[in-house]
C-alpha positions as CSV (number, residue, x, y, z in Angstrom):
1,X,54.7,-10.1,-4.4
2,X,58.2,-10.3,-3.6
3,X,61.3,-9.8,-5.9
4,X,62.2,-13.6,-5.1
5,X,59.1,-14.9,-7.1
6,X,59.4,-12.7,-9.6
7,X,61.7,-15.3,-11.3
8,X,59.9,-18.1,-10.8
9,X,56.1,-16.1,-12.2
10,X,58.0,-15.1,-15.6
11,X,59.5,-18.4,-15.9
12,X,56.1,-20.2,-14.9
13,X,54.4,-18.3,-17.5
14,X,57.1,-18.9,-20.1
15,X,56.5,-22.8,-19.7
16,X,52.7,-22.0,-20.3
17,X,53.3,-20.7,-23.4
18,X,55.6,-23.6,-24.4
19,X,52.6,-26.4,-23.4
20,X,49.9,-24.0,-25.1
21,X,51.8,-24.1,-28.4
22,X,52.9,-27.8,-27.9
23,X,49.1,-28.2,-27.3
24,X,48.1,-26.5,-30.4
25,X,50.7,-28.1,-32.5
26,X,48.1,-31.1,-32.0
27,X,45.4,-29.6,-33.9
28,X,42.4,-30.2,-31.3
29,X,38.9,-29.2,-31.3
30,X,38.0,-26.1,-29.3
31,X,36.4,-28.2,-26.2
32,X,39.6,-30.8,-26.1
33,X,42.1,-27.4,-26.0
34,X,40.3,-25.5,-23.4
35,X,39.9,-28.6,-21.1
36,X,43.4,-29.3,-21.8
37,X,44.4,-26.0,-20.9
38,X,42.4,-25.8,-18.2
39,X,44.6,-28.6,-16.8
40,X,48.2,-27.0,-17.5
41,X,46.6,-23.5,-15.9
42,X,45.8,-25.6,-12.4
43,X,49.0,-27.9,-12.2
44,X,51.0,-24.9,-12.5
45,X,48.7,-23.1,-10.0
46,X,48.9,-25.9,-7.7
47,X,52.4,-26.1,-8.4
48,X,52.8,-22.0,-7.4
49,X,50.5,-22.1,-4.5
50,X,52.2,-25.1,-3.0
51,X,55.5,-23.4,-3.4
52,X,54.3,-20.4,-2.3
53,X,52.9,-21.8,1.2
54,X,56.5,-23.6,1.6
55,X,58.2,-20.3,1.5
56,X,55.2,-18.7,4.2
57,X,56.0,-21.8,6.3
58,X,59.7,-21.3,6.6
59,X,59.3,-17.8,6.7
60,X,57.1,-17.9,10.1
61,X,58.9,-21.3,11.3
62,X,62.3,-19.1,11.2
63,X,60.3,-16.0,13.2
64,X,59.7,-18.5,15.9
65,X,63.2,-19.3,16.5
């Protein structure tokens, strides 16, 4: 990993934190907050892995230059 997305992992996990104690403000079940979870964990997955193959792209579109 490079020092460039170090930034972005801490804050990424930071906003996790903020939903999961949002989400348990809410007083769920156990099976409602894990599937609910679950969600937040692969939006912000997706969210990093789309990001993530946006910086690869311009990184080997600017080698081709």
């Amino acid at each position: 990993m490079s020092p460039d997305l170090l930034l972005p992992v801490i804050t990424s996990i930071g906003w996790l934190i903020l939903v999961g104690s949002a989400l348990a403000s809410h007083r769920l079940g156990w099976g409602p907050m894990v599937k609910m979870t679950l969600v937040w964990v692969a939006i912000f997955a997706g969210i990093f892995l789309v990001v993530e193959w946006f910086m690869i792209a311009r990184d080997t579109a600017s080698g081709l230059i």
